[in-house]
C-alpha positions in Angstrom: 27.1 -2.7 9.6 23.7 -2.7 9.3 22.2 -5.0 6.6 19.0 -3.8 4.2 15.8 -5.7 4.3 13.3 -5.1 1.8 9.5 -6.3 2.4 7.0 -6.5 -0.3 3.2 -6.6 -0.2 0.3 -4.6 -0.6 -2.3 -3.1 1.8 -5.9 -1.8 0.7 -6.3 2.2 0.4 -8.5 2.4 4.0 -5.7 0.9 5.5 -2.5 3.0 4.5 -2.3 5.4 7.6 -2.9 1.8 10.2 0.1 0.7 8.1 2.4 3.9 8.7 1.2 4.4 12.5 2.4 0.4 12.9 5.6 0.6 11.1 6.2 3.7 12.7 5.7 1.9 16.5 7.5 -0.7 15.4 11.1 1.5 15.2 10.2 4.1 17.7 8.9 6.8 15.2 6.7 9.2 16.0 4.2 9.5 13.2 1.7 12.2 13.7 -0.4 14.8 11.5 2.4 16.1 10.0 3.0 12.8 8.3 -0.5 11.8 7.2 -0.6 15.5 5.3 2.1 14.5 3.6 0.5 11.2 2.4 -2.3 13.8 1.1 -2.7 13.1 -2.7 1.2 11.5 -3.0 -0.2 8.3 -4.3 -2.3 9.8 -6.4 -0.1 9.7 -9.7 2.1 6.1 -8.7 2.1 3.5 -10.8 3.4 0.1 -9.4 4.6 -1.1 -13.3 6.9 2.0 -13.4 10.3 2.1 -11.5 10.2 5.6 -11.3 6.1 6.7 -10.3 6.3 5.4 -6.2 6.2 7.8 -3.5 8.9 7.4 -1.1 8.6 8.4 2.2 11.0 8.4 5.4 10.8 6.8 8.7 13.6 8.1 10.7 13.2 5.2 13.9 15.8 2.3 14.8 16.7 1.6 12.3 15.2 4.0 10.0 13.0 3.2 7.4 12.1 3.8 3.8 8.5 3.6 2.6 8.1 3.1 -1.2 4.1 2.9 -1.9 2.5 2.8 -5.6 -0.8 2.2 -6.6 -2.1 -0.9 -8.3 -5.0 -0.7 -10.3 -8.1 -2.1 -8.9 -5.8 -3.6 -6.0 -5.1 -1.2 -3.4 -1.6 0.2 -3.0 1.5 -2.0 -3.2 4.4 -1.2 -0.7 7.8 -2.0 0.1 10.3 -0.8 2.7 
């Protein structure tokens, strides 16, 4: 049985897609195009004080992995997987 992990942080804006194509390497994801459209005005209405306004987003690698990003005002974007 697999256990669950969760990592918090944040990462600057001009750094988002560095973080997905990393993660993604990291369990054998292949994160292309495809996924940075998707990313395409998602974060755009998350708020990090609410538990309900993050963007989740799928990694399906070993083990797969779920993105939850929010933005923080005048910080960047907060994230946890």
């Amino acid at each position: 049985m697999m256990s669950l992990v969760v990592v918090a942080g944040w990462i600057h804006e001009e750094n988002v897609v560095r973080f997905f194509e990393h993660l993604s390497g990291y369990i054998g994801y292949q994160y292309d195009a495809a996924d940075e459209d998707a990313l395409v005005g998602a974060l755009d209405e998350t708020d990090d004080d609410s538990d309900t306004a993050w963007f989740r987003y799928p990694l399906e690698g070993t083990p797969p992995v779920m993105v939850s990003m929010a933005r923080a005002v005048g910080e960047g974007w907060s994230a946890s997987k």
